[in-house]
C-alpha positions in Angstrom: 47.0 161.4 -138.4 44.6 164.5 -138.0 42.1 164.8 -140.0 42.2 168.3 -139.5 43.3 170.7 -142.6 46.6 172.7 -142.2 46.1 176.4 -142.1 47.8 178.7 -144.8 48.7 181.1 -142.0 50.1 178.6 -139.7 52.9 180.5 -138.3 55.3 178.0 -137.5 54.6 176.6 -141.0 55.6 179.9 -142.3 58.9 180.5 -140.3 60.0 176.8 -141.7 58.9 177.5 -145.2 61.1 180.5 -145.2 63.9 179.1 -143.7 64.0 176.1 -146.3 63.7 179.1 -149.1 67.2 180.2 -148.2 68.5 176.5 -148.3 66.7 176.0 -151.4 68.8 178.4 -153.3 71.7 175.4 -153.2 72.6 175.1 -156.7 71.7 171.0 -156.8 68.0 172.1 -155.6 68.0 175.4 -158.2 68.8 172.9 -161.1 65.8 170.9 -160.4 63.3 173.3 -161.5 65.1 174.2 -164.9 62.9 177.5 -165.5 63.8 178.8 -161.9 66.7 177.9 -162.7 67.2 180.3 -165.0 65.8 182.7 -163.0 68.6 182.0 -160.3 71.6 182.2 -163.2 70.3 185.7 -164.3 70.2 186.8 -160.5 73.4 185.4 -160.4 74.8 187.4 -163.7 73.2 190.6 -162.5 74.7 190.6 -159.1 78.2 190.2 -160.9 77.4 192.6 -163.2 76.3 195.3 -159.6 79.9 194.6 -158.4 81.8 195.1 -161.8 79.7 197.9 -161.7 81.1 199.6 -158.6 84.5 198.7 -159.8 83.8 201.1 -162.8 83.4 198.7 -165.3 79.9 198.8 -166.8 78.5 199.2 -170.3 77.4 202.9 -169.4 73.9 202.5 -170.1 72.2 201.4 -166.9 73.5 202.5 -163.3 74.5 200.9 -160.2 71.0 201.4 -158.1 68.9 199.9 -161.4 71.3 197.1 -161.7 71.4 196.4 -158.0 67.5 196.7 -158.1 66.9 194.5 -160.7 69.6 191.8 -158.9 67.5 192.2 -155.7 64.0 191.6 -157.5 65.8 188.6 -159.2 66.9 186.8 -156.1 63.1 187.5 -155.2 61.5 185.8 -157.4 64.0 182.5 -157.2 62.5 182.6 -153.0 59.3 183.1 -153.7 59.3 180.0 -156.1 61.4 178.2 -153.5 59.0 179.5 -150.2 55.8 178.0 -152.6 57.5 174.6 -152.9 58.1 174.9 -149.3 55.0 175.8 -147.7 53.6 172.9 -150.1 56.2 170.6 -148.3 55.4 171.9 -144.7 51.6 170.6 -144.9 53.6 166.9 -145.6 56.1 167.7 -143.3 53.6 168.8 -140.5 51.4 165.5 -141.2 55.0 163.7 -141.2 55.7 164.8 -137.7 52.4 163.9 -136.1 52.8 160.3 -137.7 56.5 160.2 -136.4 55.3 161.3 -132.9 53.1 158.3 -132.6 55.5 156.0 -133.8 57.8 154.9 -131.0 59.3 151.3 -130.3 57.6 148.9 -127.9 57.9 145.7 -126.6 56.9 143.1 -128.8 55.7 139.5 -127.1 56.4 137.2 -130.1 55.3 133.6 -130.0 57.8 131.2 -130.3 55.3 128.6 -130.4 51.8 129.8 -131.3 49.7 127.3 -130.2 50.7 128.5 -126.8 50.2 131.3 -125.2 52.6 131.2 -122.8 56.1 130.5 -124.9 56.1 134.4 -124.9 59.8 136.2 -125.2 60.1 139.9 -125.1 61.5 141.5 -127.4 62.2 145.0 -129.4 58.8 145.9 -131.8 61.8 147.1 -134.4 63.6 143.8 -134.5 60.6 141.5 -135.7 60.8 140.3 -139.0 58.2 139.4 -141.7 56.4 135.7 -140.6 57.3 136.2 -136.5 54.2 135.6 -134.5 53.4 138.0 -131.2 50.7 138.4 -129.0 49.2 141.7 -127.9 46.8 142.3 -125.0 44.6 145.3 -124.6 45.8 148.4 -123.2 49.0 147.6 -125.5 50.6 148.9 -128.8 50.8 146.7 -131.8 54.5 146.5 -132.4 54.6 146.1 -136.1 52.1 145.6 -139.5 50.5 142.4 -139.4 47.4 139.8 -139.9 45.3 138.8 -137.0 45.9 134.8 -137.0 43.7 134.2 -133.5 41.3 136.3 -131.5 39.3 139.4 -132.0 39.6 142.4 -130.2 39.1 145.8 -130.6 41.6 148.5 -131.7 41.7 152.1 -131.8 43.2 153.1 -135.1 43.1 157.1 -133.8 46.7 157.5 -134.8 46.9 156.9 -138.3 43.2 157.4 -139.4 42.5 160.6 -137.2 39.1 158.7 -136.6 38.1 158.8 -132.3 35.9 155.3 -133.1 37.4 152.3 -132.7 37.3 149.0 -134.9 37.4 145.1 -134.9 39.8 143.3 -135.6 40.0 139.8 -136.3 41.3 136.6 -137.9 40.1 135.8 -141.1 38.1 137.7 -143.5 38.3 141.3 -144.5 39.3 142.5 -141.1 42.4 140.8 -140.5 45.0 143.6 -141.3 46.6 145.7 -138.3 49.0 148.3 -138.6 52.1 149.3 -136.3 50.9 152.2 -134.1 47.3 151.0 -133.2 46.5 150.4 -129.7 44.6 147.4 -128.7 41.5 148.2 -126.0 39.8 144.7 -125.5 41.0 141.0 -125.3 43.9 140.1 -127.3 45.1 139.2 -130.8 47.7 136.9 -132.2 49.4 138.6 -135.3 51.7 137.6 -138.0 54.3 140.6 -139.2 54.0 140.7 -142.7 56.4 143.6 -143.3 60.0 143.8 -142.9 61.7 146.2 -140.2 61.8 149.6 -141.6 59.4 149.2 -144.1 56.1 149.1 -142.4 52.8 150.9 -143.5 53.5 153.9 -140.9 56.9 154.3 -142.8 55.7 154.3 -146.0 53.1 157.1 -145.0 55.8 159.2 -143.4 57.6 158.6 -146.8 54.9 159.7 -148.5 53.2 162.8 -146.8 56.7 164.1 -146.5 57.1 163.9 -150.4 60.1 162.2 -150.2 59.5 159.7 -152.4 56.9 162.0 -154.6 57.5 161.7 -158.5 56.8 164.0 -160.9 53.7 162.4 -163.1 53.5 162.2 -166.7 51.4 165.4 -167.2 53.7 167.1 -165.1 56.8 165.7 -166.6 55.3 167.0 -170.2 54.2 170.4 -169.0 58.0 170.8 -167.8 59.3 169.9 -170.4 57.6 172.4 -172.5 58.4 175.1 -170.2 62.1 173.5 -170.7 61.4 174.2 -174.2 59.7 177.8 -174.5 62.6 178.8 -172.5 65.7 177.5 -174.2 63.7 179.5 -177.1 63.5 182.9 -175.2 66.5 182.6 -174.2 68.0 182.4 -178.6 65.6 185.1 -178.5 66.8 187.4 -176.2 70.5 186.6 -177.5 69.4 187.0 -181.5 67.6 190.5 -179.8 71.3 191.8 -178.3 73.0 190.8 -181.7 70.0 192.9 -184.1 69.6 195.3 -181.6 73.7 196.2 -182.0 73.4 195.6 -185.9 70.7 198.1 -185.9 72.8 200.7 -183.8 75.7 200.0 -186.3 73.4 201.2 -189.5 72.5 204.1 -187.4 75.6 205.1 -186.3 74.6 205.0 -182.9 75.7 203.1 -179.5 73.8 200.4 -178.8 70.9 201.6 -176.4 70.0 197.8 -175.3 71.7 196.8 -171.7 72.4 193.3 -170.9 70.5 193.7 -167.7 67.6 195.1 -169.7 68.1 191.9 -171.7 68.5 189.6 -168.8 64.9 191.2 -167.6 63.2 190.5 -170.7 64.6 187.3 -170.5 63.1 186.7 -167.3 59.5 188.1 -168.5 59.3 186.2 -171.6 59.9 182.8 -169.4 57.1 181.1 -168.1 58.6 182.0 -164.4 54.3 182.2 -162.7 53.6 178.5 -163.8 57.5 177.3 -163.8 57.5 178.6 -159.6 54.1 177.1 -158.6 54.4 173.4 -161.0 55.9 171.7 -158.2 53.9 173.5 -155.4 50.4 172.2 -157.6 51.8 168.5 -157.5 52.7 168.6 -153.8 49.8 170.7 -152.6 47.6 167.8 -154.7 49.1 165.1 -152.8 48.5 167.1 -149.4 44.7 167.1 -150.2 44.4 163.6 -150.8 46.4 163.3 -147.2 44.4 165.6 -146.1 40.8 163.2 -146.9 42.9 160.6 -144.8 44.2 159.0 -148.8 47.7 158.0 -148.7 48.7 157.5 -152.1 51.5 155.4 -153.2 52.6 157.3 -156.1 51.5 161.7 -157.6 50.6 159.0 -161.1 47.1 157.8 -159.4 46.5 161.1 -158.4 46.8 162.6 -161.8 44.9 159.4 -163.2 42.2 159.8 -160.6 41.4 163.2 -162.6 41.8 161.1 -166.2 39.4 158.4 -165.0 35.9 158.0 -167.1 34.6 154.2 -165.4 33.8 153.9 -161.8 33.4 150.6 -160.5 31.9 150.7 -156.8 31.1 148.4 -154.8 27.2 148.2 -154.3 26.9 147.2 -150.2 28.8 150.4 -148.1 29.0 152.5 -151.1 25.8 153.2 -153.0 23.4 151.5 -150.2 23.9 151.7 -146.8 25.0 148.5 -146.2 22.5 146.7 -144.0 19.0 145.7 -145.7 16.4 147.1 -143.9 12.8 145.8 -143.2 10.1 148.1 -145.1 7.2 146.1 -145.0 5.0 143.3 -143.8 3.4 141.3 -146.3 0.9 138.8 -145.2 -0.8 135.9 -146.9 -3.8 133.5 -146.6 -6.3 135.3 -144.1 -3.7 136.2 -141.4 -3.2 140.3 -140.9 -0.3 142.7 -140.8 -0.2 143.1 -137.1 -0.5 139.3 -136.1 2.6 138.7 -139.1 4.6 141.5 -137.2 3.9 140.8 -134.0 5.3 137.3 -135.0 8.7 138.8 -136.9 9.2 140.7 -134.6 9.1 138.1 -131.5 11.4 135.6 -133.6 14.1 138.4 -134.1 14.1 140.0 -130.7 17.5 138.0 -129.8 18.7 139.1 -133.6 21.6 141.4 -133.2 21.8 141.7 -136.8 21.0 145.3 -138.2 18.7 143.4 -140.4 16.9 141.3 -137.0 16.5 144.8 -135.6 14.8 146.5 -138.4 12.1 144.1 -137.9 12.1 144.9 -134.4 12.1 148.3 -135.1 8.9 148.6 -137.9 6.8 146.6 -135.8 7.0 149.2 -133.1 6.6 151.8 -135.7 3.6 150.3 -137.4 2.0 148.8 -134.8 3.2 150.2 -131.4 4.6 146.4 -130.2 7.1 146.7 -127.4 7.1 145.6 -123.7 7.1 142.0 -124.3 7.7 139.7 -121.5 9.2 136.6 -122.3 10.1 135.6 -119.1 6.3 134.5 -118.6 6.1 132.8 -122.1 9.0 130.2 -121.6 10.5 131.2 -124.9 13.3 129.6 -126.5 15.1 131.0 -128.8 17.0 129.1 -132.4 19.1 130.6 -133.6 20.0 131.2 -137.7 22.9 128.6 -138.7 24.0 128.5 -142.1 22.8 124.9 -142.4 19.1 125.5 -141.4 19.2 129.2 -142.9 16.3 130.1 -140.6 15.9 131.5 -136.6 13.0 131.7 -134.7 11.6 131.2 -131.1 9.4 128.5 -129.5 7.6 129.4 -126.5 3.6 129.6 -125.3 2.3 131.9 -128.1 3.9 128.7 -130.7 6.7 127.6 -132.8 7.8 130.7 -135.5 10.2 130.5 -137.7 11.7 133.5 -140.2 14.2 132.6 -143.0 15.1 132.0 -146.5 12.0 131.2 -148.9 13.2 127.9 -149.8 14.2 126.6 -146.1 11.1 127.4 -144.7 9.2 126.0 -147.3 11.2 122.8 -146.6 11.0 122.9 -143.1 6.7 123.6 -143.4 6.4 120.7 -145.7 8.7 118.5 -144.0 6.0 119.2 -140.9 3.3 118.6 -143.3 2.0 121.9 -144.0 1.3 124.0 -147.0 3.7 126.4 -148.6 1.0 128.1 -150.9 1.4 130.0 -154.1 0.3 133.1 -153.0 3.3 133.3 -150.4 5.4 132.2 -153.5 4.3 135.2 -155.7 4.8 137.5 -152.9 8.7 136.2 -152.7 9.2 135.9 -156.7 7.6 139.7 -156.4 9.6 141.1 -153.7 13.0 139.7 -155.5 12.2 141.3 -158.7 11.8 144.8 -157.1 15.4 144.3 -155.4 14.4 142.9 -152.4 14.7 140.2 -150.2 12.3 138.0 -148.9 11.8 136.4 -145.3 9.6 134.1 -145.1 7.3 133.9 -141.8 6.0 131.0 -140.7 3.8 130.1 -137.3 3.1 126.3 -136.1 3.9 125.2 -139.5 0.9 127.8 -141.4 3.1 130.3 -143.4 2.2 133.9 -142.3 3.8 136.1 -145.1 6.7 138.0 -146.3 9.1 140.8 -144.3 10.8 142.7 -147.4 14.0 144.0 -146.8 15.2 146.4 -148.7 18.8 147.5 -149.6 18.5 151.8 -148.8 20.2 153.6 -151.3 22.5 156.5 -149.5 21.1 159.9 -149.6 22.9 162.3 -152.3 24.4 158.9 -154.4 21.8 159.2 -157.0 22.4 163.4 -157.5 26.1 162.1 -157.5 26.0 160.0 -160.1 24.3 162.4 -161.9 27.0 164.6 -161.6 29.4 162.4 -162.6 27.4 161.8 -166.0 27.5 165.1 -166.9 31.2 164.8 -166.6 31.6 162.5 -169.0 32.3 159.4 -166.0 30.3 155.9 -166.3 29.4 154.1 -162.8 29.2 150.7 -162.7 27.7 148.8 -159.2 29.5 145.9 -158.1 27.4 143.3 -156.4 27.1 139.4 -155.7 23.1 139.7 -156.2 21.2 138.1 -158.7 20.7 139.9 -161.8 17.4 140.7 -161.0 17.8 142.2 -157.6 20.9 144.0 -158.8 19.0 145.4 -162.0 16.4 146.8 -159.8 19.2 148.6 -157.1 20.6 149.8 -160.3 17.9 151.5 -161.5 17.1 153.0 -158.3 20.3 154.3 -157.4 20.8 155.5 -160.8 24.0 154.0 -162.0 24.3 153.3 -165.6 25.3 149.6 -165.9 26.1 146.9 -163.1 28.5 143.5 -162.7 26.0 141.0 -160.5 27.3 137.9 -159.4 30.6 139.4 -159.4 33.4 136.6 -159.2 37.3 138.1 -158.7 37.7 137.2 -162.9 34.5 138.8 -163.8 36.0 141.8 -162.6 39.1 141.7 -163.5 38.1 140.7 -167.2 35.6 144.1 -166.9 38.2 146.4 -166.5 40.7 144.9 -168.7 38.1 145.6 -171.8 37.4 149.3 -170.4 40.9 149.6 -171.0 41.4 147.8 -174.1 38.5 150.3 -175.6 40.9 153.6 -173.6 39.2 154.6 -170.7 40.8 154.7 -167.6 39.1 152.9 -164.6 38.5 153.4 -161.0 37.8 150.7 -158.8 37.4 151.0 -154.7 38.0 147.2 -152.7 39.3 145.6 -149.7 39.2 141.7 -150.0 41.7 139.5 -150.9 39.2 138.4 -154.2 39.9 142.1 -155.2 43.3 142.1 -155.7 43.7 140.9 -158.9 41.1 143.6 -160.1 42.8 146.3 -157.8 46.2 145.5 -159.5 44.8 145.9 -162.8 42.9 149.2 -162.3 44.5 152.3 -163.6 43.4 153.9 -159.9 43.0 151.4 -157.2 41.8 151.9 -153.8 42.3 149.6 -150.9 40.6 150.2 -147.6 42.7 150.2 -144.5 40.5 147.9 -143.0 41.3 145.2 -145.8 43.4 142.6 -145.9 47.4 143.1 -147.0 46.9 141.5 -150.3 44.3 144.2 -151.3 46.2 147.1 -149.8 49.5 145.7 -151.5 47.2 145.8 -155.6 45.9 149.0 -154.7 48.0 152.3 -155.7 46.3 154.2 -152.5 44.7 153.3 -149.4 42.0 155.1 -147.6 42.2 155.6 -144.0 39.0 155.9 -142.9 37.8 152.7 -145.1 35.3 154.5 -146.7 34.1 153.0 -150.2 32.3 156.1 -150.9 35.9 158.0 -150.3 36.6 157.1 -154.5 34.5 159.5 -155.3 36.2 162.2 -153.8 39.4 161.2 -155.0 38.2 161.8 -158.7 37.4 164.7 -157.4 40.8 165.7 -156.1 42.4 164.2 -159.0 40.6 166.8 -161.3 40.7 169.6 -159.1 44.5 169.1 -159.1 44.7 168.9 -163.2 42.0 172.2 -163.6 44.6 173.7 -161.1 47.5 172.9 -163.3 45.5 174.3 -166.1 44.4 176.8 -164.9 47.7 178.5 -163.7 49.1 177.4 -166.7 46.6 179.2 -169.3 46.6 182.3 -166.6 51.0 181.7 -166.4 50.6 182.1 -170.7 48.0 185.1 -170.9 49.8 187.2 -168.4 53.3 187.5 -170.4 51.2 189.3 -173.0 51.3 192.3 -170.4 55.3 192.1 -170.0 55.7 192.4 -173.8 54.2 195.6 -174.2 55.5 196.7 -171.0 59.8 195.7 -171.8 59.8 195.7 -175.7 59.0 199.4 -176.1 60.8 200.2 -173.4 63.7 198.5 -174.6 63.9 199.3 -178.2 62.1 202.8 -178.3 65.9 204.6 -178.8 66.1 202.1 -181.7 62.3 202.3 -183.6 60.9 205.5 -181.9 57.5 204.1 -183.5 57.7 201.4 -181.3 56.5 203.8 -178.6 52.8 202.7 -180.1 53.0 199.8 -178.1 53.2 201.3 -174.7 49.7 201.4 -174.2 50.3 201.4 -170.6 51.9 205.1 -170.8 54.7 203.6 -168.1 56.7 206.6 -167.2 59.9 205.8 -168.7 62.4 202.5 -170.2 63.5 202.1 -166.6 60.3 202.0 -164.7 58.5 200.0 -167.5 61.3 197.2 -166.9 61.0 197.4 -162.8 57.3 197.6 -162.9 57.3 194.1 -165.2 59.6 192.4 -162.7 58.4 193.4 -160.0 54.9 192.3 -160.8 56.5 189.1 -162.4 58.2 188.4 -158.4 55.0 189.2 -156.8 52.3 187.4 -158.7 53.8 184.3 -157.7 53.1 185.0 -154.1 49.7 185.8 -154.9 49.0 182.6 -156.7 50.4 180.6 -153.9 47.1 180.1 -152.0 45.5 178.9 -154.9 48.3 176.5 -155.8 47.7 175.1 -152.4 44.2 175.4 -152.2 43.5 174.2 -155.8 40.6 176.0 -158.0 37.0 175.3 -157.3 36.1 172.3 -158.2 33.5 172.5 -160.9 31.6 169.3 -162.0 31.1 170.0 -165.9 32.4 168.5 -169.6 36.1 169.4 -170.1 34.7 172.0 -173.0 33.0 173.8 -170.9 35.6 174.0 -168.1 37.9 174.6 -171.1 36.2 177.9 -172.0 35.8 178.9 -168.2 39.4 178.6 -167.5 39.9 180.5 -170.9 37.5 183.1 -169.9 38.4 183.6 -166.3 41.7 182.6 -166.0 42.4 183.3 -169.6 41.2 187.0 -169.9 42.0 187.5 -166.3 45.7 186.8 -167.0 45.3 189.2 -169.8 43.9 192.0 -167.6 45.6 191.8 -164.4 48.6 192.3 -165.3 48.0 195.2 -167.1 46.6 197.3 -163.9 49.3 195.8 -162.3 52.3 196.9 -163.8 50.5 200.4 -164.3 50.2 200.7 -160.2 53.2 199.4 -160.0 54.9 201.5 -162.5 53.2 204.8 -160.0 54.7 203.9 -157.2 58.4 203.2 -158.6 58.5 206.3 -160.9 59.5 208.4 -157.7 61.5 205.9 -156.5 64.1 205.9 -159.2 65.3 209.3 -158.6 66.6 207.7 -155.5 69.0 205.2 -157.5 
């Protein structure tokens, strides 16, 4: 999936959207939106009410042209709400077809024995079933969702992530999960499907970004019905108008000066028709976004709780640090010097292809200029780390060295007979209370000193956090350090509390109290120890790369396996509920225009007084009532970029964005509105000699 965002102008985009406006005006898609709805009946009753006209039958007061001109603006409005649903859908529907394109059926070699290789029967990737065992060779398409059982290889995962790199793949661990659609490009993998035909990953994300299966969420659901509401009550309003406004003209002696297609058109302004158009295109466009940041989310819910969420829990290695220590220093002990302790790290690790072997490599060249060695002349063996010795090292003409945990080299220097020394202890119990971690250096069984490695801290996490304080959101770093070296990180990356020696049921018994106090919690993993604390988390993301059980807890994956990726997502979560908001308050403020536009204008013959109210000075009862409607069609197409778009994402407390969305969006639905209609009301006047 591209990673690339859709453009608003995309033609072909457009050209779909407004063919699926037309075929949105089917009265079982009408019915779903109930405030549009209403919109589409009174189209519907006006257009009747044009042709009854021509037939001669009419209640006098308004003429063919105005009631054919108010039908018209009508049936307007209904496709400029459906064409903003629609060109909502067509980013999904766009991402959809990409996804589709690189899904196609291949041949699938499944294993009918998998301890051999060569019990290999081909057949169709689409008829495996969940447990079948296949083999896949590079150069060749992975057939179907699966976990590597043998083998590692390498697998370009271009297709679904949008990402050009590729990425290992292998049995056990974190990086056992492969999805259907991936390509393998080196050696070969045995894989277990663990999805059922038709319900793989890639189908799930077609689902998905095509917003078939997109649900309204509970703030959504609420805001409807309220609109529901407000509207049912405008509409006894209007009707309770028509029955005063013909008692009046009874006491007067008077014909009743109030049209129903006057009526129908206050009806129409009184609804909340902006927000009622552009609700559905907000959820969609939401969902898009998070597609869009390569987050497929498995239901609009998380979405809307991402923007609710107040606890972060993030993982410490690959989200707040970098994820490989690094060496910083060279700390030597006893008489020897910096340079001869680095020139001996740094020979021990030159066969290290660990990021954290290379660091050494690295600052000794920096500090001291070491490079060029030739250990061809020196005879130099290399030993490599094992988890039972916990230490590498070289022997060769220059001595035996050995790097590794405190304890094993202390072991293996008094096992030799040696000294450890106290001084080489402080240095360790020193270098672990600022964070770091110790390696112990040792030559000919005489320790040397201490390499500190460090974990680095990301650039930009600590101002993040910071951020995210002064919205009201706690962070809490996740990390299997000791408490001391996780205290220290902490404070340096400027988190406000951290879990150390995290166990899968310290976790999970974290987030269950957050929630029992009512905060809603975040948490980012990609483990099978995760899952239970995934599951529980009110907004749970699994990485791609993870294994099935943690992509199965979570309620969206990321893509690009990116712990740092949660962040944004609050972030898109809360731009989607300040764009909600804000249409809504700006959807509320503007109707205050229509009223003094259509009320006078309706009720003027009645109450002459009323005429007070048109502080517009629209020309007449006829233009006031086109103007209003005609601004009411057209402001929905000029909200629909920032529908899609979503407002700019501002990182403050919710009273202060509360008093910016009532200032801007607030005041500005207060204003515009007004110069609308006037402008508007210009450039009909002339016009309505013409009908």
């Amino acid at each position: 999936m591209s990673n690339k965002k859709q453009s608003f102008v995309d033609q072909a985009m457009v050209g779909r959207a407004i063919r699926d406006s037309f075929v949105k005006l089917a009265p079982r898609q009408q019915i779903q939106n109930p405030v549009m709805f209403l919109v589409y009946l009174s189209a519907i009753l006006t257009s009747i009410l044009f042709v009854l006209s021509l037939c001669g039958i009419s209640d006098g007061l308004t003429g063919s042209g105005f009631i054919l001109a108010i039908a018209v603006i009508l049936w307007l409005t209904s496709l400029f709400s459906n064409f903003a649903e629609a060109i909502a859908e067509g980013r999904g529907k766009a991402q959809a077809d990409a996804l589709r394109a690189s899904k196609r059926d291949v041949i699938a070699h499944k294993l009918s024995d998998p301890s051999d290789h060569s019990s290999v029967q081909d057949i169709s990737g689409a008829s495996l079933n969940k447990g079948d065992i296949f083999i896949v060779s590079a150069g060749e398409q992975i057939p179907a969702d699966g976990e590597v059982i043998e083998g590692a290889a390498s697998v370009d995962e271009s297709a679904i992530t949008g990402e050009s790199a590729p990425v290992i793949r292998e049995a056990g661990g974190d990086r056992s999960a492969v999805t259907g659609g991936t390509t393998v490009l080196s050696d070969f993998l045995v894989i277990r499907v663990t999805q059922e035909a038709g319900h793989s990953f890639l189908d799930q994300m077609i689902a998905m970004v095509e917003g078939a299966n997109r649900k309204k969420t509970p703030n959504e659901i609420a805001l409807q019905i309220l609109l529901v509401a407000l509207s049912i009550i405008f509409v006894l309003v209007t009707a309770s108008l028509y029955a005063y406004s013909l008692f009046s003209a009874n006491q007067l002696g008077m014909a009743n000066p109030t049209s129903i297609v006057s009526l129908v058109a206050l009806l129409i302004c009184l609804a909340p028709t902006t927000i009622g158009a552009l609700l559905s295109a907000i959820g969609i466009a939401g969902m898009s976004r998070l597609n869009q940041a390569n987050v497929l989310a498995m239901s609009g819910r998380a979405i809307e709780a991402a923007g609710d969420v107040d606890v972060l829990l993030l993982d410490k290695t690959g989200t707040i640090t970098l994820g490989n220590r690094q060496a910083v220093a060279f700390l030597p002990v006893d008489g020897c010097t910096e340079q001869e302790l680095a020139d001996a790290a740094q020979l021990s690790s030159l066969p290290d292809e660990t990021p954290e072997g290379r660091s050494i490599v690295v600052l000794a060249k920096e500090r001291f200029g070491i490079r060029e060695r030739n250990l061809a002349d020196s005879h130099a063996v290399f030993i490599p780390f094992t988890a039972q010795t916990r230490m590498s090292g070289v022997d060769c003409d220059a001595g035996e060295i050995r790097k590794g945990a405190a304890d094993a080299v202390k072991t293996y220097i008094e096992a030799a007979g040696g000294t450890y020394g106290s001084n080489c202890a402080a240095l360790v119990n020193r270098v672990a209370r600022e964070g770091g971690t110790p390696l112990v250096v040792a030559k000919d069984h005489r320790v040397l000193g201490v390499i500190y490695l460090k974990d680095i801290i990301k650039d930009g996490v600590k101002e993040k956090f910071a951020d995210l304080r002064a919205m009201g959101i706690r962070t809490i770093m996740i990390t299997g350090d000791n408490p001391v070296t996780a205290a220290a990180i902490a404070a340096e990356a400027g988190v406000d509390d951290f879990l150390s020696e995290a166990t899968p049921e310290a976790k999970l018994s974290m987030i269950r109290k957050f929630q029992a106090e009512g905060h809603l919690v975040a948490m980012t993993g990609d483990g099978t120890n995760d899952a239970p604390a995934l599951a529980q988390a009110d907004v749970a993301v699994a990485m791609n790369s993870g294994t099935q059980a943690a992509k199965e807890a979570g309620n969206m994956v990321d893509l690009d396996s990116s712990p740092t990726k949660l962040i944004e997502i609050v972030r898109i979560g809360k731009q989607l509920l300040m764009t909600r908001g804000s249409l809504t308050t700006f959807s509320i403020a503007n109707d205050i225009a229509k009223y003094f536009a259509i009320i006078p204008a309706l009720f003027m013959g009645l109450y002459p007084g009323l005429g007070v109210l048109n502080i517009m000075h629209l020309t007449s009862p006829s233009s006031a009532i086109l103007s209003a409607l005609i601004y009411n069609a057209l402001i929905i197409v000029a909200l629909i970029p920032l529908a899609l778009r979503g407002v700019k994402y501002r990182e403050v407390p919710a009273g202060k964005l509360l008093r910016h969305n009532l200032l801007v969006y607030g005041l500005g639905g207060i204003i515009v509105p007004f110069v609308a209609i006037k402008i508007i009301d210009l450039i009909v006047t002339p016009l309505l000699g013409l009908i």
